[in-house]
N, C-alpha and C positions, 0 to 999 in steps of 0.2 A: 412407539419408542424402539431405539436400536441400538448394537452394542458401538464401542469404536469401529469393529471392523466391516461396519453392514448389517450384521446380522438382527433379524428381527428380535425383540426381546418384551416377555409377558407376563404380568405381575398378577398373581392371584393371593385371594384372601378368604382362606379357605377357613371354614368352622370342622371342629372333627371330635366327634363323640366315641366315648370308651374307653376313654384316657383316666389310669386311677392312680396315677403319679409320676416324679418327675423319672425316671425308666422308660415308660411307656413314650410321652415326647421325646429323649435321646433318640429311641429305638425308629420312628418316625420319621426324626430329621436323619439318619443314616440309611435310612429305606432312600429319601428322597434324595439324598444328597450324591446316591453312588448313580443315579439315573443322568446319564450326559445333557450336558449343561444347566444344571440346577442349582441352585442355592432355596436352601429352605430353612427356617426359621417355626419353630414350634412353641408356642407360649401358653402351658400348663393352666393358669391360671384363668386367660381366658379360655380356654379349649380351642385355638386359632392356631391355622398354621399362613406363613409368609413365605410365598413361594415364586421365586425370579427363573425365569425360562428363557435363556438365551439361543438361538437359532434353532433350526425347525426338526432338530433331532427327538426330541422330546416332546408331545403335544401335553395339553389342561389333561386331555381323556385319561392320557397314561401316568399323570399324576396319581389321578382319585383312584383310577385302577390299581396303582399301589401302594396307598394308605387302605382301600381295603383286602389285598391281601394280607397286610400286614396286619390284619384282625382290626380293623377300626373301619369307621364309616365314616364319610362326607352327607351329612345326612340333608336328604330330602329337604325342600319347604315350599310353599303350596301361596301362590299370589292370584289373585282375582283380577280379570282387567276388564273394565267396561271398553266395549266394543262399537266404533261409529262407521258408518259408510256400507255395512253388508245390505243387500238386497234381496238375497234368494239364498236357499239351501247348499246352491255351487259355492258361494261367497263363504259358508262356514267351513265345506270342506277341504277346499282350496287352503282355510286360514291354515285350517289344523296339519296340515299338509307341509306347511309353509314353516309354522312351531315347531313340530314334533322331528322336521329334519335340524332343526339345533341340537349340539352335543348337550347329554343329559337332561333333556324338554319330552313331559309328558303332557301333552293337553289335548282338551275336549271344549271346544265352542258350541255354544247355545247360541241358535236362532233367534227363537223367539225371547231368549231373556235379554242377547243383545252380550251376553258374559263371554269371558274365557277362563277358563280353569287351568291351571298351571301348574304341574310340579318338575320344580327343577333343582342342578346342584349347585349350589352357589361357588362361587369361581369359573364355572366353565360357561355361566352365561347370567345376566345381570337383570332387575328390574327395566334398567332403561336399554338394556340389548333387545331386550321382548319386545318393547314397546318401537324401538327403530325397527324391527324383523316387521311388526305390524304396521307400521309407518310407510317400509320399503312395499307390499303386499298391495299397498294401496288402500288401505282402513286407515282408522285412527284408534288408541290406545289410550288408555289413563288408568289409574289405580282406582279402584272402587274401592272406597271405603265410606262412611256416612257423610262425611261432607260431600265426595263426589257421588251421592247418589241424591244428594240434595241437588247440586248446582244440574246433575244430568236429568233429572224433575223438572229443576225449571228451564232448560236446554233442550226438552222433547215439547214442552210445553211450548216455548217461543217456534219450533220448527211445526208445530203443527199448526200455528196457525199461520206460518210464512205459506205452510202448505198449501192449507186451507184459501187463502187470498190467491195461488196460484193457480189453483184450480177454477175457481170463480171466475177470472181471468181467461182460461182457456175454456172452459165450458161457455163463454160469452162468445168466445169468436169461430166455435166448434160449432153452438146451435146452427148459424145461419150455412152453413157446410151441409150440417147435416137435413137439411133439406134436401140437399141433392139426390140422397138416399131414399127420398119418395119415391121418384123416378124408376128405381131398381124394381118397382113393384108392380109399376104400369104396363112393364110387358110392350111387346112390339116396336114398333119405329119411336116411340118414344122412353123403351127403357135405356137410364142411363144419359138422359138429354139434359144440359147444360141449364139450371132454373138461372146461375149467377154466372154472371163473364167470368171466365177463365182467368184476366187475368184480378180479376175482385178475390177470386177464392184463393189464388195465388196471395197474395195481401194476406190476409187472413188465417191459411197456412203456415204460412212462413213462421213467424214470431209463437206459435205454439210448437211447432219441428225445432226451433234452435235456442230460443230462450227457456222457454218450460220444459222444452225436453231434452234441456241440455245436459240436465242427471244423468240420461241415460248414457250420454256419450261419451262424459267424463267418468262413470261407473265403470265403458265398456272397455277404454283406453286402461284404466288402471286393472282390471280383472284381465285383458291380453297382454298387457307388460307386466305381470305377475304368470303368466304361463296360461291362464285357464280362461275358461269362458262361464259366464252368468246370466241372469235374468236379461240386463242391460243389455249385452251382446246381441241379446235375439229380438229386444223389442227396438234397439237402434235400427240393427241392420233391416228388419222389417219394414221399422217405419220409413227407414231413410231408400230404400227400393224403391214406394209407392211415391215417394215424393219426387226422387228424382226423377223418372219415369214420368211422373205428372209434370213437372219441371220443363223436361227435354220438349214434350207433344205442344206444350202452350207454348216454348219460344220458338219452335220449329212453325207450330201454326197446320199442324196436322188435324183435320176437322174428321175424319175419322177416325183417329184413337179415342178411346177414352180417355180422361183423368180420374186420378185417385186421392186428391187433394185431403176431402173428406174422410175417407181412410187412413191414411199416417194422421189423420188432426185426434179424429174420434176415440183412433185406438190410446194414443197419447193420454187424452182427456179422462178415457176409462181407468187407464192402468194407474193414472195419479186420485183417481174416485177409489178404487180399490187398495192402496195402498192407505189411500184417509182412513177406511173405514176399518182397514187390517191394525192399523197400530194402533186404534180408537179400540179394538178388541183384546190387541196383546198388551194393552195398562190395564186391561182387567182380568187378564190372567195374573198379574204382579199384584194384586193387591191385597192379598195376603202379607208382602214384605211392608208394606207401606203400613198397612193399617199395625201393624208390629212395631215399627217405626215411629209410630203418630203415637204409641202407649209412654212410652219415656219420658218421664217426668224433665219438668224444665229446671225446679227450685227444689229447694231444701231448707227446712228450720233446722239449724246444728247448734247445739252449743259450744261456744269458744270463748274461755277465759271468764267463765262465768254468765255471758251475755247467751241469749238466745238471738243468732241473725238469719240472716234470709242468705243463703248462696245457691250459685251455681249446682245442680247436682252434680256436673261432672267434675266438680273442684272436689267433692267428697275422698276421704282416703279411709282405708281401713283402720277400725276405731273411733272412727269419730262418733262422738251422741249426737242424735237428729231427732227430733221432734214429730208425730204423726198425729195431725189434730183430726176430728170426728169428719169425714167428708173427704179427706184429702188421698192425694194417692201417695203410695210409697216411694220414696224417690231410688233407693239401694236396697240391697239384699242384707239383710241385717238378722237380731238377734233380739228378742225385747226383752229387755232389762229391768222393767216397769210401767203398772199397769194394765189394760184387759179391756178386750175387744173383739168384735167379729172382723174379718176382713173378704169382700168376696173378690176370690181368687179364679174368676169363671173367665179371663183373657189368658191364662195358664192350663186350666185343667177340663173347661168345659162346663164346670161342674156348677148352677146356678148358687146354689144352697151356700152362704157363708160360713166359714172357716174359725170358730173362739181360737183366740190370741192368747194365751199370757204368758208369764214371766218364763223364760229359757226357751220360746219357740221359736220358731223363725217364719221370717217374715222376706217378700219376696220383692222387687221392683217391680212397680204400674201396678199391682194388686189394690185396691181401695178398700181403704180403713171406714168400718163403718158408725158407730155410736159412740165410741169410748175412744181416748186419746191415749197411746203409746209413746213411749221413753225407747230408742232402741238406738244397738251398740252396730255399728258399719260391720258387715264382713265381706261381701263384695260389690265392688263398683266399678263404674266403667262400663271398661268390655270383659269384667267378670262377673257380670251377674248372669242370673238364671235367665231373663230376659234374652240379655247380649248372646249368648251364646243360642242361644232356640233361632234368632234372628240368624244369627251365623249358620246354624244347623239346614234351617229352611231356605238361605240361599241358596247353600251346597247342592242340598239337594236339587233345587231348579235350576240349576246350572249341569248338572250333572246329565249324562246321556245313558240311554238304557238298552239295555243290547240289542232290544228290538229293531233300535233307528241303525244298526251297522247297513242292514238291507238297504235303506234310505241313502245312506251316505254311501254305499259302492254304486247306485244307478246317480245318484248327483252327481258323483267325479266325472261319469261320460256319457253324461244327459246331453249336456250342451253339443258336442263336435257330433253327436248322433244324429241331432235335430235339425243343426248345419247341412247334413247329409243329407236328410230324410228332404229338406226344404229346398237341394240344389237338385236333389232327384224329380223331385216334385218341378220342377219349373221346367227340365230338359224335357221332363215328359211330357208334358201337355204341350209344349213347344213344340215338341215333333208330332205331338195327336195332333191338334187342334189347328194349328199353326198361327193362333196368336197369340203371341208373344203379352198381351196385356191379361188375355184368362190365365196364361202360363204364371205368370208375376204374381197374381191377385191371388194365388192359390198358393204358391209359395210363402207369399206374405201372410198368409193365415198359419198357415204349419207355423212359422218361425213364433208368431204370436200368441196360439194357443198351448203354446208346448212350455211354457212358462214353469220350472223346477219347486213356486214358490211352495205351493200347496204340498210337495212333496218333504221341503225342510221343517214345514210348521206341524206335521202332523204327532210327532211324537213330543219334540218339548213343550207344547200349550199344554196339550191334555198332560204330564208331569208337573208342570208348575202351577197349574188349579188344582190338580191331585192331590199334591207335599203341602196345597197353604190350606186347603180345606182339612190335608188331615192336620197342621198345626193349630188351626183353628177349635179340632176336637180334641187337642190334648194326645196327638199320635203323632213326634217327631219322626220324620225318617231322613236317614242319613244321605241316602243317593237313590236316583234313579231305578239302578240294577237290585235295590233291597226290596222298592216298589213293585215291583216287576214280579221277582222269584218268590216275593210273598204272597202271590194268586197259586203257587203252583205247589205249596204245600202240602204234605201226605199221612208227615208224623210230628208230632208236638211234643217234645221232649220238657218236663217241668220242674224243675224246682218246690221242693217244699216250704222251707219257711220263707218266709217275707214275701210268698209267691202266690204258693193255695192259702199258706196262713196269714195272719195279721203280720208277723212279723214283730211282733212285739210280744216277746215269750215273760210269763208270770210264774213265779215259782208256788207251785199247787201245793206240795205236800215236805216235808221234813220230817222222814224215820226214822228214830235214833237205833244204832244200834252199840257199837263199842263206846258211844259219847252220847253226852244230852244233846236235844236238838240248839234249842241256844247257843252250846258251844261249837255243834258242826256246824252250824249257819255260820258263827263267827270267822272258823278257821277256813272255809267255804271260799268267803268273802276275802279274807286275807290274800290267797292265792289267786284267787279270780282278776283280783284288783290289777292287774297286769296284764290281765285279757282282756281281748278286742270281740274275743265271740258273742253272739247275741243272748247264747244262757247266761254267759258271765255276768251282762249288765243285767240278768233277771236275779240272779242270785245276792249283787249288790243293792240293788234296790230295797230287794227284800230286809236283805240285815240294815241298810239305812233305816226303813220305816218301822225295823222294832228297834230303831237307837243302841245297836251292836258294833262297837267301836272293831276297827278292822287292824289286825296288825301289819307288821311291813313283812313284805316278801321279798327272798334273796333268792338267790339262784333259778330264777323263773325257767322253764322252758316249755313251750310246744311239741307234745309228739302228735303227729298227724295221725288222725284216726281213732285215739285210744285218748285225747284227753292234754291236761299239763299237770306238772311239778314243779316243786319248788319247797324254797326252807320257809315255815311261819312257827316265828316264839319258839323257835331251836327244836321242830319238829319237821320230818320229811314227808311232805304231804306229796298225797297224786287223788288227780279228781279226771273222773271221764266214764267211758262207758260201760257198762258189767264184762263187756267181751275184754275188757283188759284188765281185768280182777282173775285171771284163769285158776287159781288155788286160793283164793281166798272162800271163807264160806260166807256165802248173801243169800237172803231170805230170798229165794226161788219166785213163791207164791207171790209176793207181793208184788214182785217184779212184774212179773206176768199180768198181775190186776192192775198195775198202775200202765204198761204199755197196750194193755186191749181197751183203756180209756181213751187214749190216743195220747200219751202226755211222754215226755222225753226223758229215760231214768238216764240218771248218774250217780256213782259211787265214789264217796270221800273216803280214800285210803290213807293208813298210816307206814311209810316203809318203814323197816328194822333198820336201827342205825347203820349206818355206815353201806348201807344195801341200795344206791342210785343207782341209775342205768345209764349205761352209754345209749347214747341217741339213739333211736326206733329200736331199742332191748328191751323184752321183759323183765320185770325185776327177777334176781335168782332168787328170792325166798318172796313167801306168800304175805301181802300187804294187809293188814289187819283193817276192814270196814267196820268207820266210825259212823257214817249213816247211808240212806238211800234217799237222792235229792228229784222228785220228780216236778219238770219244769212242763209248763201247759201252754201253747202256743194256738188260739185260737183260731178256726178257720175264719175265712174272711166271708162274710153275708153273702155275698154274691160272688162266691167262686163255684156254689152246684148250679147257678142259672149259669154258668159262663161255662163253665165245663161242658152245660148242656149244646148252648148255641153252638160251640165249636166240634161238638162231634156232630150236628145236623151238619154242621160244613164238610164231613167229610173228613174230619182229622182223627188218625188214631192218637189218641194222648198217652204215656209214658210218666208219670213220676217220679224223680231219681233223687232219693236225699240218704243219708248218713246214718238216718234214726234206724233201730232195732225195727224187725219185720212188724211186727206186732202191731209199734206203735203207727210204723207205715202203713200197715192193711187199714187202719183205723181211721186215719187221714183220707186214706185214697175211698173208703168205703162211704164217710160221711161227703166227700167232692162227688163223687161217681164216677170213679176213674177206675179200668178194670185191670189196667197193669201198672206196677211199679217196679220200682229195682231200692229195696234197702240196704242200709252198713254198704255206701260206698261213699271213700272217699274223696275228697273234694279235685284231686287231680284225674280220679277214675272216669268222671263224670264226660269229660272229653271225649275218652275211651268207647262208650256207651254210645256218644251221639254218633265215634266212626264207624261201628260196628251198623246202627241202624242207615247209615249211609251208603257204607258198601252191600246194604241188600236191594240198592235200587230207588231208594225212597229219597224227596227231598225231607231236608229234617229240619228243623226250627229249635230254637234253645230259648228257654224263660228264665230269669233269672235277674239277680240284684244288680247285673254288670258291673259288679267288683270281686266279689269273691269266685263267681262262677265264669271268670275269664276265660280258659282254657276251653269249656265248654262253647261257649259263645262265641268263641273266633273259631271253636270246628265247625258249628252249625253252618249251614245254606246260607240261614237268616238266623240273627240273634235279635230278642227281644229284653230290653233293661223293662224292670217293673220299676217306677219311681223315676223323678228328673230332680232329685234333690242336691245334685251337685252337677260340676262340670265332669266328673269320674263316672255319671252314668250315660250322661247324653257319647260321652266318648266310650264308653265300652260297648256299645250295641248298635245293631242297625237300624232300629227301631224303640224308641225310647216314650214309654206311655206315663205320661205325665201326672196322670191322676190315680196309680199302683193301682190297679182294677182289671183282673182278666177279659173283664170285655173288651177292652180296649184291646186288644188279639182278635178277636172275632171282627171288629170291628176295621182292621187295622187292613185285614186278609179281604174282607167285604170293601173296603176301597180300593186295594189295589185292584181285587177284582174289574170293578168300576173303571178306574184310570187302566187296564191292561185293553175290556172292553171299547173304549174311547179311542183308546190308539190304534186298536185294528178298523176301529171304523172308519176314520180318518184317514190310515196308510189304503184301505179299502178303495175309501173317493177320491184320494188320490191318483193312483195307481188305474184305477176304470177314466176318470175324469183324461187322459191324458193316453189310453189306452184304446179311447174311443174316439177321442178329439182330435189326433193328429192324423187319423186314416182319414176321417171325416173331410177335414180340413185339404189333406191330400188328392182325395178326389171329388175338390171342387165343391163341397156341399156346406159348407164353411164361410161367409162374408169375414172379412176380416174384424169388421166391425162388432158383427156378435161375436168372434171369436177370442178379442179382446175383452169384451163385458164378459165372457163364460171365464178367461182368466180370470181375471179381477174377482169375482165371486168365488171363485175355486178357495181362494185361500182364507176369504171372507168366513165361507160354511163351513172349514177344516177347524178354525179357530174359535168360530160361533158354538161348535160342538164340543168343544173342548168345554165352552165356559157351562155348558149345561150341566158341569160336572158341579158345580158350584151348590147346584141344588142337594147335593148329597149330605145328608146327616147322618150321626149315630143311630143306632138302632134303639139302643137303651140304655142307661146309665147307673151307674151303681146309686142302691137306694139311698135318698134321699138327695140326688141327684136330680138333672134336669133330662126328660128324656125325647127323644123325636122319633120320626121316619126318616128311613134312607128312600131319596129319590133316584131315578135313575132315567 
């Protein structure tokens, strides 16, 4: 588009977060409006700005650049795109080369998943601009989402076996060639002697060099009109040397050359036998997303309007009633409402043992319901269930790349024009040793052959994406690549106490009355709590629920961090929290001390003196009169002293860091086995703690519920969520253990290990394979012919190793769990 006078002119439609009223838009469109030739448009309501750019004084860059200096963001978002036409590890770098020079394009291509990861800003470049950039490049592009990984299922399916018939095809007209190849073996006046006329093999050549191998030349055309060079490059120009070269000697009618007919045919033959059996291995590095896939229920029993009917699951909305009869599997992530049951939830957690159901639990998608039939209320579906997101979780991560492959990717970007080199060096040379021109060729054509990049791009994404679906498989999401990776190199374990070493689910143990009966501190307890989100709070409500202690209303609520909340209950000023914020009141000492060297959590219900509140984080000026002392007992978890255990055999120092008084903490950490902790810190401190252990050198790791202990977890190396009971924990961690079980750490550390071990063995044979092969090849020692079967293979055994990763299990399981060996 352009204005009247010529000039180009560019319409964007920008999203912009941080806007918290109509000021903030004003202030935006006047940022953007004073930038030459701009008109911009800011609409509050959607969070959108409408921005026209007339001639080329003003670019999209310089836009977003000044909505964020103007304190606002154009925020990120992150698109998936299945990826067709790549061939070798040149062809991913090249892509990502090709992306990431887009204004605002972050991406990372996966080889062997065949993905592209994407994050970009919307206005400065679009789904369908990605997808022409990758169009332009020479590939093909689509949106991955479950239908396109449906039809690209059955799309890999139909080309394999297009494949499959072509090979069949050329390994028919290959055999009778490869006769020829006897000959090389006979030595003397007869090595190299014509078994079939020249021009028979000719025939027979031909249609395997331009029809079957016309991938390569179509591949090689579009990777040199994209700037770069790939697999195709070296196995065209190879193959098409020996043929022409055979070509010229048969019409010339020169009865002293040799031909090499059999060689561009064989290597052809091999490279498409290698490529069969390469992709026939990289669908079984993906099957962890499939068999993930394949769990999603198709139907649902809902009621509506009184009826019970059959629908669609994904027609489900939140709310709705759905039926789960004894056998069935769950179609949504729901709530049961009615009724009681086992469910075994062992495609989520690993965990064989089924799961009792009833009333107010929750219940998960693909879980199977076992003897009893459930009544449950919808709370997520879709692509928000626990399911949907772990499928999402586990893409990412195999898609993702881990720092280790940058090495990979800086020798792929100038593998090719290297090997070009190495292979015209190689021909000059022997040309001028030997002085003919047909050893000189024949030797060249093996360098250009064996020097194949593939083996070198598949060696770190296989071994990741068996890695991430095996650990999904055990109930260990990981987020990325790079979390897999730096979780082998672990040093210190930073913990969390409750919901971590403990149950998590805190009981209120005792009630000591001291200014009040305990009945009535429980009550007025509960009154104030009842506006807390803390985990004592819901122990203390429970408690007065189950002695039928009506709760009164609470006004003036507040949170002091550290020391507890207040608020008004029945025209009294209450404060409830920890002894350290009672500093002039008198509390029975002894007791205190007895109840936190049990391990149990004290708290004091205070009364203030009228008119005596505090301004925010102030101690009260006069001394708050204790009405009782509340101690809440928070169980440890069965198997947090074997897991404690396994992980310091791994080498980990562990750290405990929670809020509770020392006492109660030594208590905790003495019954785990854990020899340091840090108590009375609070919950922002906890960050603090993991920088400190950071900057002495150590990678550090963080445990924790992945919501409350965020600060912590985005300082650590690696953060680990215990529990995947929402979409807030699989997103708060790098690492998300599905089945709230410290082993699942040990476990977690013991895989990467595995998958860190795979990839150097891999980049290992790569790296030697190709190290060794192209001098080989160089000086002669090389057939071209083996040197195409040693390709083919190269990438075969890179991938073959990866899947041996497959055999790997958990070590142990929390009791009454299912347990195994890890293999390795």
């Amino acid at each position: 588009m352009s204005t009247p006078n010529g000039n180009p002119q560019q319409h964007l439609d920008l999203p912009i977060s941080g806007m918290s009223c109509a000021a903030c838009a004003s202030r935006i469109e006047r940022v953007l409006n004073r930038m030459p030739g701009v008109r911009a448009s800011v609409n509050l309501a959607t969070e959108r700005a409408q921005v026209e750019i007339a001639g080329d004084e003003t670019t999209a860059t310089q836009v977003v650049a000044a909505i964020d200096r103007a304190g606002f963001a154009v925020p990120l978002q992150t698109l998936e795109l299945a990826i067709g036409g790549m061939s070798c590890a040149a062809c991913s770098t090249r892509l990502e080369k090709v992306l990431n020079r887009l204004p605002g394009v972050e991406a990372a291509v996966n080889l062997a998943s065949e993905r592209a990861t994407i994050r970009y800003r919307p206005g400065l470049v679009s789904a369908v601009g990605l997808i022409a950039a990758i169009e332009a490049a020479g590939f093909h592009g689509r949106l991955a989402d479950a239908q396109s990984r449906a039809d690209e299922r059955a799309r890999r399916i139909a080309e394999q076996r297009s494949e499959l018939l072509r090979f069949v095809i050329a390994a028919a007209l290959t055999l009778p060639l490869a006769a020829q190849m006897l000959t090389m073996f006979a030595g003397g006046e007869h090595a190299h002697a014509d078994l079939l006329p020249r021009w028979l093999q000719l025939v027979l050549a031909t249609p395997v060099q331009f029809w079957i191998g016309w991938r390569f030349y179509e591949g090689a055309w579009k990777s040199l009109r994209g700037g770069g060079g790939n697999m195709d490059v070296l196995v065209a120009l190879g193959t098409s040397m020996a043929y022409f070269f055979s070509l010229f000697v048969t019409l010339s009618g020169a009865p002293d050359l040799h031909v090499y007919f059999e060689a561009s045919a064989a290597v052809i033959t091999l490279v498409l036998l290698g490529k069969l059996l390469e992709a026939r291995a990289k669908a079984k590095t993906g099957e962890a997303i499939e068999a993930l896939v394949r769990l999603q229920p198709r139907t649902a029993r809902v009621e509506r309007d009184g009826r019970l009917i059959e629908l669609d699951a994904s027609l489900l909305i939140p709310g709705d009633v759905f039926i789960v009869r004894p056998g069935d599997s769950i179609p949504v992530d729901g709530e049961v409402i009615d009724g009681s049951s086992n469910v075994n939830e062992a495609m989520l957690t690993g965990e064989s043992m089924p799961v009792a159901k009833q009333r107010g639990e929750r219940v998960f998608a693909a879980t199977a319901n076992a003897e009893g039939m459930l009544r449950c209320r919808a709370t997520g579906v879709g692509e928000h269930t626990l399911l949907a997101g772990i499928i999402r979780l586990v893409a990412a991560a195999q898609g993702s790349k881990a720092p280790v492959q940058r090495l990979a990717d800086r020798i792929s970007a100038v593998f090719v024009p290297v090997v070009c080199l190495v292979a015209l060096c190689t021909l000059l040379g022997w040309w001028l040793y030997d002085g003919a021109f047909s050893t000189a060729l024949i030797n060249a054509v093996a360098v250009l052959v064996i020097a194949c990049p593939c083996a070198l791009g598949l060696a770190t994404p296989t071994a990741i994406m068996v890695g991430s679906g095996r650990g999904a498989a055990a109930g260990i999401l990981i987020r990325n690549a790079e979390a897999l990776e730096r979780a082998a190199e672990i040093d210190v374990l930073a913990l969390d106490k409750t919901g971590t070493l403990t149950r998590g689910e805190p009981e209120l143990a005792e009630v000591v009355p001291l200014a009040a009966a305990a009945d009535e501190a429980l009550q007025l307890a509960a009154g104030l709590e009842q506006a807390s989100e803390h985990p004592l709070a819901r122990a203390i409500l429970q408690s007065a629920e189950a002695a039928g202690l009506h709760q009164p209303a609470v006004e003036d609520f507040r949170a002091i961090p550290g020391r507890g909340v207040e608020g008004r209950v029945a025209d009294r000023w209450l404060q409830l929290g920890a002894p350290a914020a009672f500093v002039d009141a008198a509390l029975p000492q002894a007791v205190i001390r007895r109840l936190q060297n049990a391990g149990k959590t004290v708290v004091v219900l205070g009364e203030l003196p009228a008119g005596n509140r505090t301004a925010a984080g102030e101690l009260p000026a006069q001394a708050a009169v204790a009405l009782a002392v509340l101690a809440i007992a928070d169980p440890l978890r069965a198997s947090s002293p074997q897991a404690v255990g396994r992980l310091a055999a791994l080498g980990m120092r562990l750290v405990m860091l929670t809020g509770d008084h020392a006492a109660t903490a030594a208590a905790i950490a003495r019954a785990s086995g854990i020899d340091d902790f840090r108590a009375g810190i609070l919950p922002g401190d906890k960050a603090a703690v993991v920088n400190s252990l950071k900057r002495k050198g150590n990678v550090v790791a963080m445990v924790g519920d992945g919501i409350n202990d965020a600060p912590a977890l985005a300082a650590a190396d690696v953060s680990f969520a215990i529990g995947a009971g929402s979409d807030a924990a699989i997103a708060a961690a790098d690492v998300t253990l599905v089945h709230s079980d410290l082993n699942g750490i040990a476990d977690a550390i013991l895989l990467s290990r595995a998958t860190l071990r795979k990839i150097r063995q891999n980049l290992f044979c790569a790296f030697v394979y190709n190290v060794l092969g192209i001098p080989l090849a160089a000086l002669g020692m090389l057939n071209p012919v083996i040197a195409g079967a040693a390709m083919a293979l190269s990438s075969v055994s890179v991938v073959s190793n990866s899947l041996l990763l497959r055999r790997w299990r958990p070590q142990c399981s929390p009791p009454g769990g299912r347990s195994g060996q890890r293999l390795t």
